[in-house]
N, C-alpha and C positions, 0 to 999 in steps of 0.2 A: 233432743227432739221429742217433742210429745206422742204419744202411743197415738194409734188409730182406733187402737183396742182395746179398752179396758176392762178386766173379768175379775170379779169379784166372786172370793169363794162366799160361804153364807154362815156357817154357823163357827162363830169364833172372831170373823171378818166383817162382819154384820150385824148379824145378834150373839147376845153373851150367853149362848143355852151350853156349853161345857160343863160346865159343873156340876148342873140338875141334870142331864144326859148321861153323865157317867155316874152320877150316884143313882139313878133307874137300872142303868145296865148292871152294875156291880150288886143291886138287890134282884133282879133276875137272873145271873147268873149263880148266885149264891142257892137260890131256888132250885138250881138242875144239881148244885152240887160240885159248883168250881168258886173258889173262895180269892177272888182278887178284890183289893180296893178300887175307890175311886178313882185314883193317882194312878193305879196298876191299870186299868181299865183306859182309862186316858191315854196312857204312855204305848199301850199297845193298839189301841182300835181308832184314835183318832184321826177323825178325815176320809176312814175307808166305810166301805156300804156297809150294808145291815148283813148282808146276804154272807160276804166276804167274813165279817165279825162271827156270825155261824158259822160257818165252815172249819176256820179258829178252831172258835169253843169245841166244838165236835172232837176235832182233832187231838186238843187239851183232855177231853172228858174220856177217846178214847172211845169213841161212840160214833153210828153210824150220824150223817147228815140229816136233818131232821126239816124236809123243808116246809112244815108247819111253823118252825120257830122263828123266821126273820118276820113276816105280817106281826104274830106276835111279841115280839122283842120292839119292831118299830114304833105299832100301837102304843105300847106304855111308856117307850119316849117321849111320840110326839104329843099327848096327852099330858106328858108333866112340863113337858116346856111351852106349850101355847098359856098354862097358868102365870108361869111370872117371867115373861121374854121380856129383856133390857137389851138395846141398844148396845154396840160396842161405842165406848166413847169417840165421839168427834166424828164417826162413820154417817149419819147423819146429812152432816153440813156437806161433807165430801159428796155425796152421793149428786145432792142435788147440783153443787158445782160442776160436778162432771155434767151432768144430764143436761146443764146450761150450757156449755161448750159444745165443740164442733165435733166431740169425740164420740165412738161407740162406746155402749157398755153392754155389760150382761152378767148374770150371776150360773157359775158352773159347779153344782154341789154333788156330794156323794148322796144329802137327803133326796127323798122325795119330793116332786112338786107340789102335793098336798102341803106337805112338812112346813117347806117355804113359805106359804101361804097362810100359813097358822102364828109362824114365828116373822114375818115381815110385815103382815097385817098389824099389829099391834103397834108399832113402832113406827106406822106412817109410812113406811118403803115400798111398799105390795102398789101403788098407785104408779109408782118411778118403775118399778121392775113385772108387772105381773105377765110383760108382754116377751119381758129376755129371759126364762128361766128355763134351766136346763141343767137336767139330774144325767147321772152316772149310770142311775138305774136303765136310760134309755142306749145305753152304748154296750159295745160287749164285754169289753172289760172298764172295771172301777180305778180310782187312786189307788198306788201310785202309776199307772199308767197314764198315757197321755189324753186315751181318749177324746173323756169330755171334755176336755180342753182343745183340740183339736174339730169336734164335733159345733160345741160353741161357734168358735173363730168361724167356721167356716159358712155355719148359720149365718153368720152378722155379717158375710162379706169379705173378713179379712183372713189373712195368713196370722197363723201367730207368733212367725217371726217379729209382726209389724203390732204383738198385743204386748201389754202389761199385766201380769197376775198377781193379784194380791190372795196370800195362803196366812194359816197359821199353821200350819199341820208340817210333818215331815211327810207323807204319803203325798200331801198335794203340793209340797215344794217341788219331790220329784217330777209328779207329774206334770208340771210347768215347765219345768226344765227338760225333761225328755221330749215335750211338746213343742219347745224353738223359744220360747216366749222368754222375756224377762220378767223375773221374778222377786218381787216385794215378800220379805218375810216376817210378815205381821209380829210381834215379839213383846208387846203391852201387858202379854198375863205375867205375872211372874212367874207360873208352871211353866210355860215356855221353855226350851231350849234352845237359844239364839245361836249358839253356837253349834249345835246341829242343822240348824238349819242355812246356818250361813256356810258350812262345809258342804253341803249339797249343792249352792249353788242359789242362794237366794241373796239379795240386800236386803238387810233389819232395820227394821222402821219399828220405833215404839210408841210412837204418836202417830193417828191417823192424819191429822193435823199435818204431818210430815208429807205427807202425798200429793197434795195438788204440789206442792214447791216439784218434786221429781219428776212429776208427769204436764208442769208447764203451765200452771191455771197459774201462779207466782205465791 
């Protein structure tokens, strides 16, 4: 049966800012004095908030919480990924077939709504979504909790027994699934680990392309 809901996480699922995102973060971190790669930096913070990623580092560095450093840690993110946002392949076409059909959508990120708006602007999406967006930052707790996802849902009307979540992250598979929702485990990067993610509790989709067929557009 087709979802009534569909929720789109954003960065990974929508636009392809990963890579320039964690190679920012892994040069600001290196900056306070904690030496992980981009890979290292990926595999542990993605999908969760900025706030959350601080508290982290703190903890790694051994050091009190510094709540000066997520505004700036976010800033020079969102700053290197509004220069060259791409499109997650085939997310595009999907979008707007969903928006054409009888279904809800919405996008539920650990970014900010500025962020959104930096990184969906570019790529044509910000006109389709600038009305369903809805950050982590606005709930009490981030990924992997359910919050924003439950938050979302309930915004648009529905249960999110009755939504579809599309994730790439391990933090936001949980969050789906602890949320009621089925969940799509986005898996097209080859960083990816599909088999973590499918152990949580997601179906792996490597094509977006693959979506309308499971959520009934054919």
């Amino acid at each position: 049966m087709s979802p009534k809901l569909v929720i789109f996480d954003c960065d990974g699922v929508l636009v392809d800012t990963e890579p320039i995102a964690n190679e920012k973060l892994a040069e600001f971190l290196s900056e306070l004095g904690l030496d992980l790669s981009r890979d290292e930096c990926r595999r542990q913070f993605q999908g969760k908030m900025i706030e959350d990623v601080c508290r982290h580092v703190a903890e790694l560095l051994d050091r009190p919480f510094d709540p000066t450093l997520p505004p700036r840690v976010r800033r020079t993110i969102e700053d290197a990924v509004a220069i060259d946002v791409k499109p997650v392949p085939g997310v595009v076409d999907l979008v707007h077939r969903v928006a054409a059909s009888e279904m809800s959508y919405c996008v539920a990120s650990s970014g900010s709504i500025p962020k959104m708006h930096s990184t969906l602007g570019p790529v044509g999406l910000l006109p389709l979504m600038e009305d369903v967006l809805f950050s982590a930052q606005d709930v009490q707790r981030g990924k992997p909790h359910p919050d924003i996802f439950l938050a979302a849902a309930a915004a648009m009307g529905h249960r999110c027994e009755d939504a579809i979540v599309i994730e790439d992250s391990l933090s936001g598979v949980q969050a789906g699934v602890a949320a009621g929702a089925r969940v799509l485990g986005y898996a097209g990067d080859p960083f990816t680990d599909a088999d973590a993610l499918r152990n949580e509790g997601a179906e792996i989709i490597h094509r977006m392309e693959d979506v309308g067929e499971i959520i009934g557009l054919g």
